[in-house]
The first five atom37 places (N, CA, C, CB, O) and aatype in JSON, in Angstrom:
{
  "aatype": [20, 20, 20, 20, 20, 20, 20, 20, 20, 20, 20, 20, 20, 20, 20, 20, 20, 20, 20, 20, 20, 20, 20, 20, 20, 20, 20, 20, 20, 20, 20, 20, 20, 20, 20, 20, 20, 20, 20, 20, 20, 20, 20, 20, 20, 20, 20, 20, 20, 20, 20, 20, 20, 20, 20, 20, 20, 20, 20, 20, 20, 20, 20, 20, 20, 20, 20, 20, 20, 20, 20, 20, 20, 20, 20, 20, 20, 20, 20, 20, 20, 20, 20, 20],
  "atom_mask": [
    [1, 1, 1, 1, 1],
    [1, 1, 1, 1, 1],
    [1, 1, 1, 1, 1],
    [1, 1, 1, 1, 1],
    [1, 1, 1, 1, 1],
    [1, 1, 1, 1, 1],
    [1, 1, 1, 1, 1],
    [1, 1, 1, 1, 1],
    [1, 1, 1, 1, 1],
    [1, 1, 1, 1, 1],
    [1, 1, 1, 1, 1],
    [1, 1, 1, 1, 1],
    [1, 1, 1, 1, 1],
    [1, 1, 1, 1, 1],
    [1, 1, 1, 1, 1],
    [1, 1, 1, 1, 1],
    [1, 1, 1, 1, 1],
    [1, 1, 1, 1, 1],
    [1, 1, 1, 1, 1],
    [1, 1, 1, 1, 1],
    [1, 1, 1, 1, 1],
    [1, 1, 1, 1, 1],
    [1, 1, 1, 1, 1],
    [1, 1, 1, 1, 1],
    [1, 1, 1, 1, 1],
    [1, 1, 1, 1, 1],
    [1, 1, 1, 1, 1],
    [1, 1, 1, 1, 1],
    [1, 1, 1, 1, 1],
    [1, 1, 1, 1, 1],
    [1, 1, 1, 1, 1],
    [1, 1, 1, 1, 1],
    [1, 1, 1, 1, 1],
    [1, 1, 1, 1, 1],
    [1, 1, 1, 1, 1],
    [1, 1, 1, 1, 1],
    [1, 1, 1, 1, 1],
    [1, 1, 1, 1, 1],
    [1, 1, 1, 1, 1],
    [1, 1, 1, 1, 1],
    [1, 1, 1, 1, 1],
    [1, 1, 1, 1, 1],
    [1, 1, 1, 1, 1],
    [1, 1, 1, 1, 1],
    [1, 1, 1, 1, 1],
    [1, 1, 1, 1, 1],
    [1, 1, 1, 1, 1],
    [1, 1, 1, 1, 1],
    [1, 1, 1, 1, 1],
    [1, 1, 1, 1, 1],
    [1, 1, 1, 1, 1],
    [1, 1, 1, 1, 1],
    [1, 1, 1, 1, 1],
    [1, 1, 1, 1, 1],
    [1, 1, 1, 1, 1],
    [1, 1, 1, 1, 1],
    [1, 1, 1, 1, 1],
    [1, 1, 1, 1, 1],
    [1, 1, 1, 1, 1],
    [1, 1, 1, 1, 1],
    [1, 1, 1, 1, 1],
    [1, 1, 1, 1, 1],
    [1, 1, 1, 1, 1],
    [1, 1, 1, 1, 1],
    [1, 1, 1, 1, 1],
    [1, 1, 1, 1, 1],
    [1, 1, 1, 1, 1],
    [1, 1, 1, 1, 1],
    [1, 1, 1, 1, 1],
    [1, 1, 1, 1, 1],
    [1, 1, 1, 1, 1],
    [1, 1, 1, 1, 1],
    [1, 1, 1, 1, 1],
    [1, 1, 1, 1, 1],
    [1, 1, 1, 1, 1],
    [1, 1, 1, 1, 1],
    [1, 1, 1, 1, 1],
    [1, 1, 1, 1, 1],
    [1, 1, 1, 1, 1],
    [1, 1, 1, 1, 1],
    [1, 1, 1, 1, 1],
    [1, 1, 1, 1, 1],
    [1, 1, 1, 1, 1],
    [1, 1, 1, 1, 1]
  ],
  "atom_positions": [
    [[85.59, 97.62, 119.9], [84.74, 97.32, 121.03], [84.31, 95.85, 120.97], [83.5, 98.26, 121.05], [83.96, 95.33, 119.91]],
    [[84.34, 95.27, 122.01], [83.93, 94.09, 122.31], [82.54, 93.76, 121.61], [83.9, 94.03, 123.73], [82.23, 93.21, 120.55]],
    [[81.54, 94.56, 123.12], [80.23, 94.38, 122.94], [79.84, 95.67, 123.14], [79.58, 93.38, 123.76], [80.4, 96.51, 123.85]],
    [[78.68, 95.8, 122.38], [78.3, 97.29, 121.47], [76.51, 96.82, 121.98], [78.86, 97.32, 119.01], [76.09, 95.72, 121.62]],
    [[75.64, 97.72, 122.77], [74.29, 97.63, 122.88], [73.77, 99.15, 122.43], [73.88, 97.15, 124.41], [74.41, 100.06, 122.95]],
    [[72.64, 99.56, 121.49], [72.33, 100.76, 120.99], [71.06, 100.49, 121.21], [72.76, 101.16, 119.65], [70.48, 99.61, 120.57]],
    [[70.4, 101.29, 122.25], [68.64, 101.17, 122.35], [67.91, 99.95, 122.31], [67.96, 101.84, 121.23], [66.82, 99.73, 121.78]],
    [[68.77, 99.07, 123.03], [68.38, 97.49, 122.93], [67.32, 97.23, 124.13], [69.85, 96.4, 123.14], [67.35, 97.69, 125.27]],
    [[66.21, 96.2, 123.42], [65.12, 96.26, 124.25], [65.28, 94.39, 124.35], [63.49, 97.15, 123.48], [65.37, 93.45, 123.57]],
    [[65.24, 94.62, 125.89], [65.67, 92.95, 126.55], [64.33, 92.41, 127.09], [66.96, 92.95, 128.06], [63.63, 92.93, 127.96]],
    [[64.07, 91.06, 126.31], [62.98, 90.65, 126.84], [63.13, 89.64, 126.86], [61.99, 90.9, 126.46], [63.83, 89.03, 126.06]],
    [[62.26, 88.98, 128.13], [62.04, 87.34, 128.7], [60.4, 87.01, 128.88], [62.87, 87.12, 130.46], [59.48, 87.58, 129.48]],
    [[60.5, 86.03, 128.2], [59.1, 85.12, 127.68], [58.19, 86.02, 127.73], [58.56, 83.79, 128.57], [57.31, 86.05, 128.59]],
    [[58.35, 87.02, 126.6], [57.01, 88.02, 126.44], [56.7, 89.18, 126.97], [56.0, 87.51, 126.78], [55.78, 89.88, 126.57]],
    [[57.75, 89.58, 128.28], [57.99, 90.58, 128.74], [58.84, 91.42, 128.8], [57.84, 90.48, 129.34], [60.0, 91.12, 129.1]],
    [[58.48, 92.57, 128.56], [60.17, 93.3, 128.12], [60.46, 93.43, 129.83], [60.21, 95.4, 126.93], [59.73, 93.49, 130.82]],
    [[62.13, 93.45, 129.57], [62.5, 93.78, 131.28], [63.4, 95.21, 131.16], [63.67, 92.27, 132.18], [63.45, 96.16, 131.94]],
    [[64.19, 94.93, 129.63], [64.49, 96.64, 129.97], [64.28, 97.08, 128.7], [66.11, 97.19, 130.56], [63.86, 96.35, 127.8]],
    [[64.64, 98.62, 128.52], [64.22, 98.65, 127.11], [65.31, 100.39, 127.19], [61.96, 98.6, 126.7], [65.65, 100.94, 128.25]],
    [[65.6, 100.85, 125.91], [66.47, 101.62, 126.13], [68.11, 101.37, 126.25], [65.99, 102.04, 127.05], [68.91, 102.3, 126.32]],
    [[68.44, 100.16, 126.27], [69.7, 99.67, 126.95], [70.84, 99.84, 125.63], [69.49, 97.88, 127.59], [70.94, 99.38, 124.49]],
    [[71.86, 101.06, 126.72], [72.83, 101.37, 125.6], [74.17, 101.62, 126.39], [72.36, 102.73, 124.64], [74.22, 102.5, 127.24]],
    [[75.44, 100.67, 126.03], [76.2, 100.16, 126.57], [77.63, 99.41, 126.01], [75.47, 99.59, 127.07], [77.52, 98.35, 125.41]],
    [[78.85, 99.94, 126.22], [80.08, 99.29, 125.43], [80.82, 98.63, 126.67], [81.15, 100.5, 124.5], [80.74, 98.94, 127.86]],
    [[81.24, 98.06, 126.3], [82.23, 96.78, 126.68], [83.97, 97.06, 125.94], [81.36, 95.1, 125.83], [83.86, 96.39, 124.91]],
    [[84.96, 97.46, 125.91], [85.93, 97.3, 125.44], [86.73, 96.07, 126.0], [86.45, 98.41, 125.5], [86.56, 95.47, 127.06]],
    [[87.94, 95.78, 124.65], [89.01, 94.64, 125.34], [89.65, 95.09, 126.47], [90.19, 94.2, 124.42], [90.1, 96.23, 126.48]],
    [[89.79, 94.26, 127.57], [90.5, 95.09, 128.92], [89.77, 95.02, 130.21], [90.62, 96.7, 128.67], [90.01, 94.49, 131.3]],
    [[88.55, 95.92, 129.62], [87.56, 95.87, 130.81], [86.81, 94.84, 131.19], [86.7, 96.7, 130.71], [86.16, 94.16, 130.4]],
    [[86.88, 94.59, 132.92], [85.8, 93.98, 133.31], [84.48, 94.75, 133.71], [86.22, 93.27, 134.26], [84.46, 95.97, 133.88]],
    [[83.39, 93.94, 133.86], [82.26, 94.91, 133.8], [81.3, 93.7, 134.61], [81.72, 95.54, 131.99], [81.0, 92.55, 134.27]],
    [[81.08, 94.22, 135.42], [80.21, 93.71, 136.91], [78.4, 94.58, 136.67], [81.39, 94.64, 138.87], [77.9, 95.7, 136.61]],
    [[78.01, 93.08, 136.6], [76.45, 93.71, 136.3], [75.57, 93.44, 137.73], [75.55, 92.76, 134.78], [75.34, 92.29, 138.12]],
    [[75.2, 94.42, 138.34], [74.57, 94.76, 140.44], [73.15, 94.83, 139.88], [75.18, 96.87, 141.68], [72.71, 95.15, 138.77]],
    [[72.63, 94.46, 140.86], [70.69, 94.97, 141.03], [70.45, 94.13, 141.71], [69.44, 94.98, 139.73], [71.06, 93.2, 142.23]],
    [[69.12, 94.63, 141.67], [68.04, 93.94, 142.23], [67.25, 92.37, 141.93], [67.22, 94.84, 142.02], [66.61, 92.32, 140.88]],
    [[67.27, 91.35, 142.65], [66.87, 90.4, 142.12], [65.64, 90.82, 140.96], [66.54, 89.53, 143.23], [64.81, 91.55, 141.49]],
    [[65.33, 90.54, 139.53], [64.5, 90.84, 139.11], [64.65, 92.09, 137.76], [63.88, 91.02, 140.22], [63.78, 92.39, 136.94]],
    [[65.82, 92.56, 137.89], [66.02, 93.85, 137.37], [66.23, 93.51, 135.79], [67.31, 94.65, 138.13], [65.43, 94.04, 135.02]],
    [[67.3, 92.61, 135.22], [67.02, 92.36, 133.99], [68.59, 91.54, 133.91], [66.59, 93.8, 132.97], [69.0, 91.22, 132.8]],
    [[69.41, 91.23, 135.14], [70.69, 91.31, 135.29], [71.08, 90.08, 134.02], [71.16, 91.05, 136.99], [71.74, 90.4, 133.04]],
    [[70.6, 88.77, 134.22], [70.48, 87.68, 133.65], [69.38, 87.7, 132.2], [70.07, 86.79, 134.81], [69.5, 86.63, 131.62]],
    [[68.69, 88.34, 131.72], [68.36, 88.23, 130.76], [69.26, 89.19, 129.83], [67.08, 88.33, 130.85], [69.34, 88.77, 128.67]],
    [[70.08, 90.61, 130.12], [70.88, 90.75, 129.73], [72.09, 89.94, 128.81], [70.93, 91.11, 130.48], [72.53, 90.11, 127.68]],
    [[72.42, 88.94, 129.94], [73.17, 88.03, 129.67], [72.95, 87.13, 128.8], [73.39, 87.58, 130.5], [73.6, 86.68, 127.85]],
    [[72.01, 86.94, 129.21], [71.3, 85.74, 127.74], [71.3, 86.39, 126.44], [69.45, 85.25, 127.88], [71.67, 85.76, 125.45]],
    [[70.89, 87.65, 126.36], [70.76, 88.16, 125.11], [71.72, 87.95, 124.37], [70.54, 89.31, 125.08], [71.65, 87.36, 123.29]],
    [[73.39, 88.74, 125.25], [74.52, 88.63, 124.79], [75.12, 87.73, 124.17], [75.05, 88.81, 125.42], [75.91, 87.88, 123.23]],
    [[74.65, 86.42, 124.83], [75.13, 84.66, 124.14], [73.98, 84.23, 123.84], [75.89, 83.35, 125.23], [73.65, 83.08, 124.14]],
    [[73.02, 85.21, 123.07], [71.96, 85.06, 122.34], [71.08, 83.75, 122.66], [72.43, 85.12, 121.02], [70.45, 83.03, 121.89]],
    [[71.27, 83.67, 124.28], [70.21, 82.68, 124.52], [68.87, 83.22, 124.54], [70.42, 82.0, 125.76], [67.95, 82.4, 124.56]],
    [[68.52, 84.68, 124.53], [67.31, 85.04, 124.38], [67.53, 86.18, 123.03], [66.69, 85.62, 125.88], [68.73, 86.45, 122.94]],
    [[66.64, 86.92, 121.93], [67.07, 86.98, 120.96], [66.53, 88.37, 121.39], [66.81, 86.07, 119.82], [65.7, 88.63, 122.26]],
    [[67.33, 89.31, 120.43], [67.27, 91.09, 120.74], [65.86, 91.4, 120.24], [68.56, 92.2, 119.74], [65.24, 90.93, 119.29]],
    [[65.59, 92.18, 121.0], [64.08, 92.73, 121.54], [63.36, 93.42, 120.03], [64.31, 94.21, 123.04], [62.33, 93.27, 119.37]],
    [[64.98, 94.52, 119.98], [65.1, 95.4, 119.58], [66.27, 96.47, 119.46], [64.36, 95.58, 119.94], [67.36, 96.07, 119.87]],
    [[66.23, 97.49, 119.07], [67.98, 97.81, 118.78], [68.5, 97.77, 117.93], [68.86, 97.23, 119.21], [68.12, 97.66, 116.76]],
    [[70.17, 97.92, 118.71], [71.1, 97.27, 117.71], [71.64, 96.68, 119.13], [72.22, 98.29, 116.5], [71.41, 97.01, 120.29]],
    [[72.59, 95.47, 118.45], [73.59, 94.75, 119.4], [74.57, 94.05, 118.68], [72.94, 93.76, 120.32], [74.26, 93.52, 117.62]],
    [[75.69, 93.99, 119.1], [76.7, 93.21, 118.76], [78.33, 92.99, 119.77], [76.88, 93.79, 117.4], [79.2, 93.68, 120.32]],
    [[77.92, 91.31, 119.49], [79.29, 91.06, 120.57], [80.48, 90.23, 119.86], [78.79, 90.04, 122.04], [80.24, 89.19, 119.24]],
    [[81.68, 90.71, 119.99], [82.69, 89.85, 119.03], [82.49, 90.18, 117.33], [82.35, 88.08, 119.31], [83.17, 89.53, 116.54]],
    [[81.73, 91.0, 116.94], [81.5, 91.38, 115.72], [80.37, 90.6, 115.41], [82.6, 91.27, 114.84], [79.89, 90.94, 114.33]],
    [[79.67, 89.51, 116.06], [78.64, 89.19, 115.89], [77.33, 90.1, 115.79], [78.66, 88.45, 116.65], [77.13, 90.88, 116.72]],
    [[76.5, 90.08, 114.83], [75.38, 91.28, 114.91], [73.93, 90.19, 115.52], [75.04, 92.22, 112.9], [73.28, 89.35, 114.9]],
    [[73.84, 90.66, 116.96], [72.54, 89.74, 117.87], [71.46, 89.76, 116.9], [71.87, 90.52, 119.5], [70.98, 88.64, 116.69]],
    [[70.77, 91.07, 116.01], [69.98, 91.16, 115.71], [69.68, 90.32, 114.24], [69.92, 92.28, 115.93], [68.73, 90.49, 113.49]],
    [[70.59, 89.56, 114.12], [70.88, 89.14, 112.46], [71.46, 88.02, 112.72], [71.87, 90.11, 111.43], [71.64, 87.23, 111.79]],
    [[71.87, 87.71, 113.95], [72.54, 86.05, 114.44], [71.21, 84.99, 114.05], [72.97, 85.9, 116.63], [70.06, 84.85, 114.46]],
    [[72.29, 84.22, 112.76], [71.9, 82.83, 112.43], [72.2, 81.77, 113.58], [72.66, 82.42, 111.14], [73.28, 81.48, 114.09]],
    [[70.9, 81.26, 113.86], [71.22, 79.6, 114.6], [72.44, 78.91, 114.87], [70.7, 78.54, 113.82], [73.03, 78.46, 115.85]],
    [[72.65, 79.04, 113.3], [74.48, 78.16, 113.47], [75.27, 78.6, 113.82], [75.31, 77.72, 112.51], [76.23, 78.0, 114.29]],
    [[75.16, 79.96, 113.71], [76.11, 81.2, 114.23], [76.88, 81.03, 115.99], [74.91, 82.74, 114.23], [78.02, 80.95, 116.45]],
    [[75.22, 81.02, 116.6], [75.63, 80.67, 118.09], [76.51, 79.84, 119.06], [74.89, 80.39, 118.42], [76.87, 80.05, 120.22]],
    [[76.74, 78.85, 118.2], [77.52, 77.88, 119.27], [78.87, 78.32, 118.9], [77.29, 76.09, 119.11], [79.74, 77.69, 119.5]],
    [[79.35, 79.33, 117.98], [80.32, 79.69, 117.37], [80.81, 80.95, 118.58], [79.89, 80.08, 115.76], [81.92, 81.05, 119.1]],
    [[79.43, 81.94, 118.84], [79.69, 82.95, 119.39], [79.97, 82.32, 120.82], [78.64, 83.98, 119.19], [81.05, 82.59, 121.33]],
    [[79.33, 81.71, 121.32], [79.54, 81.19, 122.9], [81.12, 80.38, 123.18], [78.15, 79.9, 123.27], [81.79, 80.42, 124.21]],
    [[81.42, 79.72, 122.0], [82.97, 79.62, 122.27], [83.57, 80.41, 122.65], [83.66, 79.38, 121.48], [84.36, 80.23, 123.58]],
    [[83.35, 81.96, 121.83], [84.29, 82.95, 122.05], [84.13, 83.99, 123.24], [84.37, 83.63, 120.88], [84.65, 85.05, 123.6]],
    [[83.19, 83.17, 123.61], [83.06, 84.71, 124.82], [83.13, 83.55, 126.0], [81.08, 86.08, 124.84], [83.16, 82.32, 125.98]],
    [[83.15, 84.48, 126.98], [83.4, 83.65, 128.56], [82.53, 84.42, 129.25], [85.05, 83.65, 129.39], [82.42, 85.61, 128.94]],
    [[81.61, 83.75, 130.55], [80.76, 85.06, 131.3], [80.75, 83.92, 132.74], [78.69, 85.71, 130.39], [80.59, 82.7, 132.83]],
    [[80.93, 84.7, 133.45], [81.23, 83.94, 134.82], [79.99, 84.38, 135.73], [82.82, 84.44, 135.59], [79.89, 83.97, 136.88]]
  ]
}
């Protein structure tokens, strides 16, 4: 699996936006994230390229573990992933 989310709680500047969030990604699939302006669509995203850091959970993308991602780690993980 790509990207792996287990009871991951997504939060932006102090507020959780979702919480519960459990979710796979395999090689192959595309995966289209819909809502509501406001819903959590983009902090999601951030989490993933660990521009915002896991809430809570578990997470991991590329074998990277979000919850245990070192600093230096990151610019490593964002090479490898692409998000349009």
């Amino acid at each position: 699996m790509l990207v792996v989310l287990k009871e991951a709680k997504i939060s932006h500047e102090k507020v959780t936006t979702l919480s519960d969030v459990n979710f796979t990604v395999d090689e192959g699939e595309f995966v289209y994230l819909i809502g509501k302006v406001g819903s959590g669509k983009s902090s999601i995203l951030k989490t993933l390229y660990a521009e915002l850091p896991l809430g809570g959970g578990t997470g991991e993308v590329l074998g990277y573990n979000l919850a245990k991602m070192k600093q230096r780690r990151i610019a490593e993980l964002r090479r490898q992933t692409g998000i349009v």
